[in-house]
N, C-alpha and C positions, 0 to 999 in steps of 0.2 A: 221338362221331360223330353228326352230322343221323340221325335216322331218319323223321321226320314231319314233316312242314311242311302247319298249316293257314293260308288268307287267306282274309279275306271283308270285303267292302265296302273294299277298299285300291286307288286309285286308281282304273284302271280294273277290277281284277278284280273281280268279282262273289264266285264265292265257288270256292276252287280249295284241292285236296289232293293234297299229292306224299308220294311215297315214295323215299326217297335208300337208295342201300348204298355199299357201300365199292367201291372203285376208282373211276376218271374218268367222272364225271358232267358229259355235256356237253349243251348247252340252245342250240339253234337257233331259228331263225324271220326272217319279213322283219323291215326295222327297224319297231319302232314297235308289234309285237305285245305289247310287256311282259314282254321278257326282264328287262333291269334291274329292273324294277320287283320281282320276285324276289330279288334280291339289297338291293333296298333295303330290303322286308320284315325280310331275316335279320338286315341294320344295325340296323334299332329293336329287332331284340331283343338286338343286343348292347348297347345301352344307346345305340343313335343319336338325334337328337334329335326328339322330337315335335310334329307340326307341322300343322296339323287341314288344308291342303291336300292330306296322304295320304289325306284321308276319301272315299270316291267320293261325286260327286256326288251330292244329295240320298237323304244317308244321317247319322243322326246318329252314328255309331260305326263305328269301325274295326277288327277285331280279328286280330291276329297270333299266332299258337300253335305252338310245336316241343318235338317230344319229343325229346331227343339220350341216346345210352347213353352209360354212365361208368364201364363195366366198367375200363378204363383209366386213368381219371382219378382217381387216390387221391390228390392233392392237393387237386382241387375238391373232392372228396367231403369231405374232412376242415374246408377253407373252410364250406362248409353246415354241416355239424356243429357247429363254433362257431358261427356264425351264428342258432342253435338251427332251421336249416329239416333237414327229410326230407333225408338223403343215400344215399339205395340207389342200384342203379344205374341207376338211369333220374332223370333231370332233365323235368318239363314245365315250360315256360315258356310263358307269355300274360299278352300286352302288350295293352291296349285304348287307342286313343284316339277321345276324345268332343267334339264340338264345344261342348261348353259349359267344357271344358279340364279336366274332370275324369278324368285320365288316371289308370290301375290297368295295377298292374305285379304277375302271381302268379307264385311259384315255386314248384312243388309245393304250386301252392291257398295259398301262404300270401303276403301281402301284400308285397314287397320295392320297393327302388329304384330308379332309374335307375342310379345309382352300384353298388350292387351288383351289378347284372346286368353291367353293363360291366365289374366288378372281376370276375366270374365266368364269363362265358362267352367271354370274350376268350383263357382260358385253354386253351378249348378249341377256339376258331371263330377264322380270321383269313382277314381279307377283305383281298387286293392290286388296289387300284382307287380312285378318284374318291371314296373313302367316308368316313364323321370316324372309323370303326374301323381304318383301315390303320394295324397294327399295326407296322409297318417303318418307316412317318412320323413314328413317336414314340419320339424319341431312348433314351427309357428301356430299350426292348428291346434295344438294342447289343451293350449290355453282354451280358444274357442270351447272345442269338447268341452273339456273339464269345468270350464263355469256353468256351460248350460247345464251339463249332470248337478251341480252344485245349488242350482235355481236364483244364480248371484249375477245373472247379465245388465241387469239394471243398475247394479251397484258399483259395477266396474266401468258399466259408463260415466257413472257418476264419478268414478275415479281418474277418469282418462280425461274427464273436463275438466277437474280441479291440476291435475298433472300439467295440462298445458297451460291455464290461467297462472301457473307457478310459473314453466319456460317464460313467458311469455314479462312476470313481472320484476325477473333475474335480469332480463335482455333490455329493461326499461333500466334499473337500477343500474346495467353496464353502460347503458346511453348515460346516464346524470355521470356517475363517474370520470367519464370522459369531459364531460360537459365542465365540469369542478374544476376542472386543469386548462380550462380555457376559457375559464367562467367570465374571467373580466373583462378580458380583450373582446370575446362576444358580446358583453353588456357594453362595451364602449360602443363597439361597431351598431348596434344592435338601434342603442339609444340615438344615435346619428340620423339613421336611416329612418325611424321613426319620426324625430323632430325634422330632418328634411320635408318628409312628406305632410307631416299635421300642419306644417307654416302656409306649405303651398296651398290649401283648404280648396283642393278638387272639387269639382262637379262633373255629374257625369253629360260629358258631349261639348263640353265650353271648345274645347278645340276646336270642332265643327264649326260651332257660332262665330268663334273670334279667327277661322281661317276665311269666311264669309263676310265676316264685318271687312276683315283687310282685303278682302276683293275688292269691294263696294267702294272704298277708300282709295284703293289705287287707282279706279276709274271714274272719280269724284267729277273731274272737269269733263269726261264725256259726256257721263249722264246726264251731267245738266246741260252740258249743248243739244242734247238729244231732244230732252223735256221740252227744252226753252222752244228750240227753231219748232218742235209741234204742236206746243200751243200757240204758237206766231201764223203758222200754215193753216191751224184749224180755226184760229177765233180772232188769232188779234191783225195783223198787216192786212192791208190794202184785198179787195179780193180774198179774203182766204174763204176754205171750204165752207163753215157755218152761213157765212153772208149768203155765199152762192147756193145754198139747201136752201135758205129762208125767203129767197128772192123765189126760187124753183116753185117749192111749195105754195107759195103768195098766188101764183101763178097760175099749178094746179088746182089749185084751191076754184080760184075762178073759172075754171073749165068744169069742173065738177059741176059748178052751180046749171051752166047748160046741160052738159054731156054728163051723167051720174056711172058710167061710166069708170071717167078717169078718178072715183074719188078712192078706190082703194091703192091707186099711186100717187094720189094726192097721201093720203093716211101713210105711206109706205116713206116717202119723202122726210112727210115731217116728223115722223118715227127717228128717221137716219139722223134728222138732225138734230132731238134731243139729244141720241146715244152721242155725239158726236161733240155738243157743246157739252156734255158732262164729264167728257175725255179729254177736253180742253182745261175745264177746269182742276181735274185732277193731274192734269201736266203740271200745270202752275203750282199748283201747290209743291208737290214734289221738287221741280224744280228748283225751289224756294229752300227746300230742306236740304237739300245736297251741296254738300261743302265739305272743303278737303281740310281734316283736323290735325296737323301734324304732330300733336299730342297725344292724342288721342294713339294716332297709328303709331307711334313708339311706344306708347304703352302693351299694345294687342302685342307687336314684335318682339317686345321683351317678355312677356310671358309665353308668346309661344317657344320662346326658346329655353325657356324653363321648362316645360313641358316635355320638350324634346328631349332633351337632358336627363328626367325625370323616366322619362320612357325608354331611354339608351340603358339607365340603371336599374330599372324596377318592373318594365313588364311593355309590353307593343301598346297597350291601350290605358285609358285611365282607367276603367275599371279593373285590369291586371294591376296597376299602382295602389289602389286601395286595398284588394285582396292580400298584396304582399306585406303591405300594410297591419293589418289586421293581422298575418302570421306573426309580424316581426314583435307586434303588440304580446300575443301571445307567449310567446318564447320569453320575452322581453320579462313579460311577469312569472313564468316559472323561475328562467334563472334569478329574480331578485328574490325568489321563495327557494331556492335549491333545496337549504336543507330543511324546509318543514313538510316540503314534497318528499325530499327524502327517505326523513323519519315515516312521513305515513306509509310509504311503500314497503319498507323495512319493516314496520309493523305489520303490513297486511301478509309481507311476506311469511314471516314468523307463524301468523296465525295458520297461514294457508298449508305451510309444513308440520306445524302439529296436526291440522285438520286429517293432511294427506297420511301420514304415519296413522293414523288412528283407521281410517278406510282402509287401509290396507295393511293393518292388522287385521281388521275385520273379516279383510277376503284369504289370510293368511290360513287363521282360524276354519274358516269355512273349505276353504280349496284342502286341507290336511282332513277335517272329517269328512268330503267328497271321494279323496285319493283313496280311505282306507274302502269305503264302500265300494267304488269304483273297480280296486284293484280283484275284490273277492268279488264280485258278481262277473267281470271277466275271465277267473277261473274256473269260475263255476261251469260258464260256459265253455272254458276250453276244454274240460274235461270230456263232456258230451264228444267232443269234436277230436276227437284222439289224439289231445295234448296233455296229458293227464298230472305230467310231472313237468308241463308248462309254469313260470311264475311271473307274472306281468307284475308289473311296480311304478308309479307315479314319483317320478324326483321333484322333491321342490329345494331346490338349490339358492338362499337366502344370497340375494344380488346386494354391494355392497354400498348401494343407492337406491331409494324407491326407483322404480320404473316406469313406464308408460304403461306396464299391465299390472303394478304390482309389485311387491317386495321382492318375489322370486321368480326365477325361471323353472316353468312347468317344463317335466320332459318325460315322457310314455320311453317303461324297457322292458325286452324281453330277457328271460332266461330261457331258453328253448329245449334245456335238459341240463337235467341235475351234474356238477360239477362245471357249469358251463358261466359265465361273469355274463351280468346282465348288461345288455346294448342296447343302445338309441336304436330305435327301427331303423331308421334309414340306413341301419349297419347290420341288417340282421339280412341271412344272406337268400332262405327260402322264401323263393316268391309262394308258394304254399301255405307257411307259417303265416306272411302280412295277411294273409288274406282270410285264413280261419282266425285269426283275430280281429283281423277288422271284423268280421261277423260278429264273432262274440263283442266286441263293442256296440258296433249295431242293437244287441241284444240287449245289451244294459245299461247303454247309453247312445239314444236314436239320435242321428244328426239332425240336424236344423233342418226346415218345412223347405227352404230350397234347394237342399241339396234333392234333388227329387229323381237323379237317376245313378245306381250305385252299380258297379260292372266290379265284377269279380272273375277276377281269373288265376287258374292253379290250385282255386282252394280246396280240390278234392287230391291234391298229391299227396301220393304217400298213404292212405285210410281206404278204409271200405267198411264191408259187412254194418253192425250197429253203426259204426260213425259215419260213415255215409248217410243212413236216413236221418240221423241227427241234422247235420249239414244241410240235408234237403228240408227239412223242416223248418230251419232256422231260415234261411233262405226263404221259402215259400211266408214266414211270419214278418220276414223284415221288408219281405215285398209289398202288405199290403198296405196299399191307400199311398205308394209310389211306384219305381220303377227299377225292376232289375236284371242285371244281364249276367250271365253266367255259364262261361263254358267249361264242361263236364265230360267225362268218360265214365262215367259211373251211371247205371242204370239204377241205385237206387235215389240219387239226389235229382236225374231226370223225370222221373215219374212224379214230382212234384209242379212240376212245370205250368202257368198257367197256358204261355206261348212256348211250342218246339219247335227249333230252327233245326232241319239237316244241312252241314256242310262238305260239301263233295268236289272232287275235282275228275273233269273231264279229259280229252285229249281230240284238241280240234283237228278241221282235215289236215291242215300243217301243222300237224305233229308240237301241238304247243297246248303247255298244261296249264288250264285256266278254272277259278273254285267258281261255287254254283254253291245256290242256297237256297233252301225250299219249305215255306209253312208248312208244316207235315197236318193235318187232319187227324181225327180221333183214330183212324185203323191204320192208318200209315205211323203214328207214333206209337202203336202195339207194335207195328212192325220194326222200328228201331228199336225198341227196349231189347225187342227180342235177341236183334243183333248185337246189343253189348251184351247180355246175358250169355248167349252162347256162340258169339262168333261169327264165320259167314255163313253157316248153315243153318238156317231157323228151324225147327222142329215144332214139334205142335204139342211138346212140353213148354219148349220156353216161352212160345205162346200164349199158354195158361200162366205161365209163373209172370211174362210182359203185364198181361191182362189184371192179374191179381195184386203184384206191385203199385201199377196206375188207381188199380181202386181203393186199396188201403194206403196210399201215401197222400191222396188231393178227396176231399170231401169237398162235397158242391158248396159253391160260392158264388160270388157277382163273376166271376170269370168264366164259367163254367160250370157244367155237369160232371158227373160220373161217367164209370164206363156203365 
């Protein structure tokens, strides 16, 4: 739902902030005050096109801002989500455009499209009127409509899953085909690469070990001079350190016995020299074991060079080698199965195309006794609404392939008067006409729980008297438990009104014409009624007739009172 609408620098407005709620939101004023020019606003943020003569006069920028809630909307919400923007429940959107064509589009402060904004708030905003957003204009919605009128949106999804598991096992079958034509030459390559790799019987990290073993190897004759001269310095030659601890300690030892004193350097001593002879002894040994294998180390060098080799072809690590491994395994065994893979997929294909023919028969059947209800409970209502020799019609045009929605192409027409060839909305040329039909749709077939804010403009052209409270009724019924917007010149579709917006324009001290807009109050919207009733002169007739229209057209509700 609209909750905020800021403008500034947009045509003629200057700079204007509304506050919308839920029920019929209707917006008055003479012509010319910049009612539409409101609703054209809400177009560019549904993703309308940007056009630097929205800019008001001598102003370099134009900027358009709405907060909408989306406590509702857990589909957009989820949209954002992947999208990676903010989706709690509030959406702000602000649109700028700059005359130097450097137009910025933010969603919740974070940089988006044209394309998205229209893929996104279209979801939730639909304008019926003169707009590039009339979302009834674009065949693609039809279908939408027309299932949910139908109570088959389950079953279509169910059709549109089975539709791509078909793409999907067309595009597998065109892989094996290809496959077929090169089947051999991949199985030769295929079994190569396999058997290279099974012979060489990896482990994972041996490289590590055997680049550490040929360390160790190549510094064979140090290490053991190292061991050797330390066990020589610690334990064994003339003089070496253990002697000299053991002599030391012998020493302290006997100083202790006087002085109690020295005995914990006595204990300190002959500590150093266990640690000392047991590091002697472990020279030795070591030293003992270190020997240069010349075997040995051609062996490690010849598989590390297999390895390398191994890894130049199949992957930087051995675990990349096994992994490739394991694909090649795979592939390996489809292609020596080609055609019992084949057949099965062929089969499943088979079934999956009777499956889908049958579902969509099903929605065929259904979507034709939808169209005929559909189309008569639309006239019904246009008749109310002073299209009486209106004839709306539902095409279902048999596609000469199932589809993605279906056997046929859904498409909404008008006849707008007898002798007249019916046309795709989007060809239908009064914005007046889109929009008492989109009502009348409204009426007999309610859109989806998020579409939750519906703005209607033009739909009072051309009618009055009876049609007009019709209009205002239908309107005031389609409003409830959403949101509607609705600019009027007709005092009898205004007096339904839950919120009345006046639109006016001023003439500031420099001489520059800027619109204003203003919650009218319960006595202040007697006093517009009064003024479409009878002009600029209000009288305290049309007073009583403002007064008695507002009370026989709106009965108390969660919106309000009476007069």
């Amino acid at each position: 739902m609209l909750c905020e609408l800021n403008i500034r620098n947009f045509v003629i407005i200057d700079r204007l902030s509304l506050s919308f709620a839920a029920g019929l939101n209707v917006l008055t004023g003479e012509t010319g005050a910049g009612k539409s020019i409101i609703i054209d606003a809400i177009d560019l943020l549904l993703g309308g096109k940007a056009r630097t003569d929205l800019i008001r006069t001598g102003e370099e920028e134009a900027v358009v801002e709405a907060l909408f809630d989306l406590k509702a909307a857990a589909n957009l919400r989820t949209a954002l989500a992947d999208a990676g923007f903010d989706n709690g429940d509030e959406l702000l959107v602000r649109r700028i455009l700059s005359l130097s064509g450097k137009n910025r589009i933010y969603v919740n402060g974070t940089l988006a499209t044209a394309a998205q904004l229209q893929s996104w708030l279209t979801q939730v905003v639909a304008i019926y009127g003169q707009h590039e957003q009339f979302s009834l204009a674009r065949a693609e919605t039809h279908n939408q409509l027309l299932d949910s009128y139908a109570g088959i949106l389950s079953e279509v999804s169910s059709y549109r899953r089975l539709f791509e598991q078909i793409r999907k096992l067309r595009e597998e079958l065109t892989r094996l085909d290809k496959a077929e034509q090169e089947r051999q030459q991949r199985l030769d390559l295929l079994g190569y690469q396999q058997q290279e790799i099974f012979v060489a019987d990896l482990r994972l990290g041996e490289d590590t070990q055997l680049l550490a073993e040929r360390t160790l190897l190549q510094h064979a004759e140090k290490l053991a001079e190292i061991a050797g001269s330390g066990y020589d310095d610690l334990y064994a030659k003339e003089g070496a350190i253990c002697e000299t601890l053991a002599r030391l300690a012998s020493q302290l030892g006997e100083g202790a016995a006087i002085d109690p004193h020295l005995s914990p350097l006595s204990e300190a001593v002959q500590s150093s020299y266990y640690v000392l002879e047991d590091s002697a002894t472990q020279l030795r040994a070591y030293a003992a074991q270190i020997a240069f294998d010349p075997a040995r180390m051609e062996e490690i060098e010849t598989r590390l060079d297999l390895l390398h080799r191994l890894k130049r072809k199949y992957g930087n690590t051995i675990e990349a080698i096994r992994e490739h491994y394991t694909a090649v395994s795979l592939e390996f065994t489809e292609l020596s199965n080609l055609e019992a893979t084949r057949d099965a997929l062929e089969k499943k294909l088979k079934d999956d195309e009777v499956t889908l023919q049958q579902l969509g028969a099903s929605l065929t059947r259904a979507r034709q006794a939808a169209a005929i209800s559909l189309q008569q409970g639309v006239e019904g209502e246009l008749r109310d609404l002073a299209m009486p020799k209106a004839r709306f019609s539902v095409a279902l045009t048999p596609l000469p392939a199932p589809g993605s929605l279906g056997c046929e192409k859904i498409e909404f027409l008008l006849q707008a008067n007898p002798g007249e060839v019916a046309r795709p909305l989007a060809k239908v040329a009064s914005g007046g006409e889109l929009s008492r039909l989109m009502l009348a749709i409204q009426r007999t077939a309610p859109a989806g729980e998020e579409v939750a804010t519906l703005i209607f403009d033009e739909v009072d052209a051309g009618i009055g008297g009876a049609a007009a409270t019709a209009v205002g009724e239908k309107l005031r019924a389609v409003a409830s438990g959403r949101q509607v917007l609705c600019i009027t010149h007709l005092p009898q579709v205004a007096a339904f009104a839950h919120h009345h917006f006046l639109v006016g324009k001023e003439e500031t001290v420099d001489a520059r014409t800027i619109t204003t807009v203003h919650l009218l109050a319960v006595e202040e919207q007697v006093n517009e009624i009064s003024r479409m009733l009878g002009g600029a002169k209000i009288t305290e007739s049309t007073t009583i007739h403002a007064r008695e229209l507002i009370r026989h057209s709106v009965a108390p509700d969660s919106f309000g009172g009476s007069l």
